[in-house]
Structures are given as structure tokens and as C-alpha cells.
C-alpha positions as CSV (number, residue, x, y, z in Angstrom):
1,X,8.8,14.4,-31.2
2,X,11.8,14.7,-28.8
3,X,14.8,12.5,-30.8
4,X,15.3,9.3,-28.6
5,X,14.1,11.0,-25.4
6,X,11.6,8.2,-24.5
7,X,10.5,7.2,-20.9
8,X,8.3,3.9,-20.1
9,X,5.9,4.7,-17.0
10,X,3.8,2.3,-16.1
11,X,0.6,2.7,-14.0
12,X,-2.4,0.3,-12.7
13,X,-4.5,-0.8,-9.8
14,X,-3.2,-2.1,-6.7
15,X,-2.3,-6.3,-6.6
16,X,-2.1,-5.9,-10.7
17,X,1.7,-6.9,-10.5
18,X,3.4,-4.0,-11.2
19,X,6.7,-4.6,-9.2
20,X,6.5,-7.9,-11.0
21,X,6.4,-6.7,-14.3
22,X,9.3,-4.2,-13.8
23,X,11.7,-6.6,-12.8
24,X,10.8,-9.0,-15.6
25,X,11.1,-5.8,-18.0
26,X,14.7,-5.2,-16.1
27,X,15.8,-8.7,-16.3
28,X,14.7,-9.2,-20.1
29,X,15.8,-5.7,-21.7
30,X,19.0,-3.9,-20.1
31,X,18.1,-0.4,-22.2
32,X,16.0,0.6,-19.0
33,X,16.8,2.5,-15.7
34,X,14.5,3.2,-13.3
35,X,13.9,6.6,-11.9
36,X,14.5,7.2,-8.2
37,X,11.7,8.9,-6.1
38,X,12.8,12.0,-4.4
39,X,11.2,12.3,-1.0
40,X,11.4,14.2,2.0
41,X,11.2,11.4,5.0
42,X,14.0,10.4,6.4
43,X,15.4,7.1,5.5
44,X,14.6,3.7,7.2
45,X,17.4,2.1,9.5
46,X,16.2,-1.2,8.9
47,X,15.6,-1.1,4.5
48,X,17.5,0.0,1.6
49,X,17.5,3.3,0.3
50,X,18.6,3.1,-3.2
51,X,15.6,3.1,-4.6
52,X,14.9,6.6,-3.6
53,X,16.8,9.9,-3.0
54,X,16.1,11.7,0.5
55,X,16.3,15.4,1.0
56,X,14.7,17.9,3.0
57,X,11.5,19.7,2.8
58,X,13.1,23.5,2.3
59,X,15.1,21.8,-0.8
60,X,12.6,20.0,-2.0
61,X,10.4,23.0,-2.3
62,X,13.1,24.9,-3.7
63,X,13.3,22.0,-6.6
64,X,9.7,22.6,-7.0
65,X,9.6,26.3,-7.3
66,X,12.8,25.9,-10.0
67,X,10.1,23.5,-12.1
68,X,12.7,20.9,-11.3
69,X,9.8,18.5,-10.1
70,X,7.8,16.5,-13.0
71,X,5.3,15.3,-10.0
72,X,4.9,15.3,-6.7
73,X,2.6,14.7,-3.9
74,X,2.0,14.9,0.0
75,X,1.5,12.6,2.4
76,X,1.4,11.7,5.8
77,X,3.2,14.6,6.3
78,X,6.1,13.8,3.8
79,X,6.4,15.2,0.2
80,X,7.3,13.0,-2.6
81,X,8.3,13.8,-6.2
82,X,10.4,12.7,-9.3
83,X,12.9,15.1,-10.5
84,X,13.8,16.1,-13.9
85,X,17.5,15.6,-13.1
86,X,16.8,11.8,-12.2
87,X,15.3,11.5,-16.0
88,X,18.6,13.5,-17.2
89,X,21.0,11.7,-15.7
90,X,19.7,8.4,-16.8
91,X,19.3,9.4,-20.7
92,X,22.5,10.9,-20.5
93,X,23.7,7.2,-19.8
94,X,22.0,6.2,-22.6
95,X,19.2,4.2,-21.3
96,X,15.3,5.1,-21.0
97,X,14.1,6.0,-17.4
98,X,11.4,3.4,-16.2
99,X,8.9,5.0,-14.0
100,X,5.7,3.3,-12.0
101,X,3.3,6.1,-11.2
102,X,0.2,6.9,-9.9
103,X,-3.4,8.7,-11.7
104,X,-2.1,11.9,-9.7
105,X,1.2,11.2,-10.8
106,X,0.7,10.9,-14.5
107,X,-2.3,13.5,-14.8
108,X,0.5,16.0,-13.5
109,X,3.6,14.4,-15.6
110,X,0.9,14.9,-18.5
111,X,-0.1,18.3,-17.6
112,X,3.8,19.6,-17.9
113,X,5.5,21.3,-20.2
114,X,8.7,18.4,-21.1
115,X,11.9,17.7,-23.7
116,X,11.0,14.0,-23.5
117,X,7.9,11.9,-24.9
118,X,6.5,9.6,-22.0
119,X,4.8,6.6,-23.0
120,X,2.1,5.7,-20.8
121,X,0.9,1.7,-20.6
122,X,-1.6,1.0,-18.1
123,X,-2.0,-2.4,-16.5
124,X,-4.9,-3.3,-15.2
125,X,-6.7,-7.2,-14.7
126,X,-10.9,-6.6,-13.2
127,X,-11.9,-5.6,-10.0
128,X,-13.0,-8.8,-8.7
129,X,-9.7,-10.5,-9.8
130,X,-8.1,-7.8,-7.8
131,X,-10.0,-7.5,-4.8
132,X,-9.2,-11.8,-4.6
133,X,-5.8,-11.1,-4.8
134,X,-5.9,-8.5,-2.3
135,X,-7.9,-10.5,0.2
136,X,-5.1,-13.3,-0.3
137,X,-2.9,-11.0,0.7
138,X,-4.5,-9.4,3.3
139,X,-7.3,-10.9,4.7
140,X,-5.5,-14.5,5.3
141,X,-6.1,-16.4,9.0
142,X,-6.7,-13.3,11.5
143,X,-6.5,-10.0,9.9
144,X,-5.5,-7.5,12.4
145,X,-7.6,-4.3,12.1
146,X,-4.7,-2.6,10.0
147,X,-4.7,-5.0,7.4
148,X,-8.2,-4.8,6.8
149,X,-8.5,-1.1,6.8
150,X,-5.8,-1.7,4.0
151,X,-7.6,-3.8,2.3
152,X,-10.5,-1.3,2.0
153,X,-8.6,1.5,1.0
154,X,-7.0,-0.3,-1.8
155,X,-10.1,-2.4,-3.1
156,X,-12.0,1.6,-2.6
157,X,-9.0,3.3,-4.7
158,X,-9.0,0.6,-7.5
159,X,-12.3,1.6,-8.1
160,X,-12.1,5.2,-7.8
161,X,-9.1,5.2,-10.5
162,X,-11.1,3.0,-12.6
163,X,-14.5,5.4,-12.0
164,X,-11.4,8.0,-13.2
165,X,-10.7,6.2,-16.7
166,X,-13.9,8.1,-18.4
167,X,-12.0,11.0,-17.5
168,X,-8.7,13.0,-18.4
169,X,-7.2,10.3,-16.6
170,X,-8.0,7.6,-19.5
171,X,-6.8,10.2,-22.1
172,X,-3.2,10.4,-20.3
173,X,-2.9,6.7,-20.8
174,X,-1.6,5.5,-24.2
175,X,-1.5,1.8,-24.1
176,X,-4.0,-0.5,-22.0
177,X,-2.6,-4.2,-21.2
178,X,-4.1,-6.4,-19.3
179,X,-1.8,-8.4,-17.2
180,X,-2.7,-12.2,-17.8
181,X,0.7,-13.9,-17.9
182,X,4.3,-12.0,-16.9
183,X,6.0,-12.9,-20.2
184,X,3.3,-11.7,-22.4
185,X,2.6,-8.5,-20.6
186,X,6.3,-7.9,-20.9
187,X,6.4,-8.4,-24.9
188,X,3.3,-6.0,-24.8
189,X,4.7,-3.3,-23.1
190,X,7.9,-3.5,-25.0
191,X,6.3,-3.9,-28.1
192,X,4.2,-0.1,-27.2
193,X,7.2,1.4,-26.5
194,X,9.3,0.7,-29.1
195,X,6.3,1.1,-31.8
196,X,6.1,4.6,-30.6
197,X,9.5,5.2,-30.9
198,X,8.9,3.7,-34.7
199,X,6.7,5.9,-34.9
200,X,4.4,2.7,-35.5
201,X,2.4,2.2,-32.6
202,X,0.4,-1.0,-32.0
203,X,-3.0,-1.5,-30.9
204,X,-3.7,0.6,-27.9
205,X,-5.8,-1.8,-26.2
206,X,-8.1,1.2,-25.5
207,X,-11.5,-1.0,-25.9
208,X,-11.1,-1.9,-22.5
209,X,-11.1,1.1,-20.8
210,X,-15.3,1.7,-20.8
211,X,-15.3,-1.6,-19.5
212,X,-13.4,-0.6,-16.7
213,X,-14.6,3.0,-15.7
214,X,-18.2,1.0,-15.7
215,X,-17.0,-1.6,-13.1
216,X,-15.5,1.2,-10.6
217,X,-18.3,3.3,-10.9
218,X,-20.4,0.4,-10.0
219,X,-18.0,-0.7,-7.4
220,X,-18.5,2.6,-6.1
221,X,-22.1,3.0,-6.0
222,X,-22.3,-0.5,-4.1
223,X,-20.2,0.6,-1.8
């Protein structure tokens, strides 16, 4: 083990109610920081920018090549990463860095050499509740053409990380909850992280996962 070096991530399908979660987490228990996102394009005139810390693609690399970089990704042209000095400074204030990440995200966190222990709790609710939430969202009075093509890319890549669960991607996840009310989610997810900081864990909720891989490989197959 790492002494109190502990980090919360939390992962899960899209429409789950992540960004809900956290800030019930933040408002219930002030021993967590969240971890800024390091990324490479430039910042929006129009939205606030704290949530994420902007450099340029040459330093960015440079961070990567140092093994500063836990994770990172591209897309659309811009690179995106969390940095070990974000997780740093935030234990160094005595709190636990709160991160939300992605499968690519965690299968590389997972994959790295680290001084911290991450502990991994996957939300998730089923496919068709998900894909009902989504079309709420998205598919409401006259979709435009974007919206829908959103709406198939995330109902498409629920299933595919769900497909991914019967993979490495299941064994990087430590805790399974599924997201039914806020509150008890919340107790849940604390409850994980502090058992394993105990070093006595609760269930792990992992009965659920073949469950899940079966219904985005069939998702999948459907089309």
C-alpha cells in the first residue's frame, strides 16, 4: 500500500449521473478535490476554465515524455491528459484527488507504474434505462441532425464499454454501484473508499458486471 495516498475515480456510461454524483460527494464530504484535466485547446471565451488547465501541445508532449502524464488521449485534434502534479498538489493539501474517467482513461491509469492506490467504483444503471435518459435528453420535440448523431454515438459507446467489462477493462474496476438514488450511491462510494483505505473493503458489487458485458454485446450485435 502507499500510506494515505488514496484517489476516488469514478467511471460509467454516458446519462448514468456522474457529474451528479460528484457534486453530491463534494457537498457531503469536504476530504475531496477534484483533479483538473490538462489539455491542449485553447480556452472558451464564453465558459469557465477552472476546471481544467490549458497548455500547449510541445509542453504537453514534453510532460508526456517526462512520465508526468497518468493518462491521456487525442481528440479532435486536441490532446488531453491528467498530470501527476495535479494529484500532488492536491495530497499535499491534504485531501484525496477525485477523478471521473473514461475505460481508456483507467485501462492506462491502471497500466502505470504509481506512489498512490486508485480506487476504482464504476457506476453504471442498464442500457435501456440509459438509452431513455438519453433520448430525453436528446431526442425531445425536433432533434436536429447533431443531436441525434449524439445520441447514437453515446447509446453505441455505452454498449461497447459494457461489451468491454468481460475484458481487462472489468478487472481495472474495483467497485460496481449501480446508481438508483443520489444519496445512496454516494454512501456506497464512500463506504468503498474508505473500506479500502481500512483495509476492509466491502462488497464489490462485482456480480453485476456479466450482466452487463452480455447486454452491450447484445446491444451490439443488434445494432
Amino acid at each position: 500500500m502507499t500510506g494515505d495516498r488514496y484517489a476516488l475515480v469514478i467511471a460509467g456510461p454516458s446519462a448514468v449521473g456522474k457529474t451528479t454524483v460528484m457534486d453530491a460527494i463534494f457537498a457531503s464530504d469536504s476530504r475531496f478535490s477534484y483533479v483538473r484535466s490538462t489539455r491542449t485547446r485553447p480556452p472558451r471565451v464564453d465558459s469557465a476554465d477552472d476546471g481544467y488547465i490549458h497548455i500547449d501541445d510541445s509542453e504537453f508532449m514534453k510532460i508526456v515524455a517526462s512520465g508526468g502524464m497518468l493518462e491521456h488521449m487525442e481528440y479532435a485534434g486536441y490532446r488531453y491528459g491528467t498530470q501527476q502534479a495535479e494529484l500532488d498538489r492536491i495530497f499535499e493539501s491534504g485531501k484525496y484527488p477525485f477523478l471521473i474517467l473514461d475505460k481508456n482513461g483507467i485501462l492506462s491509469l491502471k497500466s502505470k507504474k504509481r506512489d498512490f492506490t486508485p480506487v476504482v467504483v464504476y457506476i453504471y444503471d442498464f442500457l435501456d434505462t440509459l438509452e431513455a435518459r438519453l433520448a430525453e435528453r436528446l431526442m425531445t420535440g425536433e432533434p436536429d441532425e447533431r443531436k441525434k448523431n449524439d445520441y447514437i454515438y453515446r447509446t453505441n459507446r455505452n454498449a461497447e464499454d459494457y461489451a468491454a467489462l468481460s475484458g481487462d477493462f472489468g478487472g481495472c474496476i474495483d467497485f460496481f454501484v449501480r446508481n438508483v438514488t443520489v444519496d445512496g450511491t454516494v454512501r456506497e462510494i464512500i463506504s468503498a473508499f474508505d473500506g479500502v483505505r481500512e483495509g476492509n473493503p466491502p462488497p464489490d458489487g462485482r456480480e453485476a458486471l456479466p450482466r452487463l458485458a452480455e447486454e452491450g454485446r447484445k446491444k451490439l450485435a443488434d445494432g
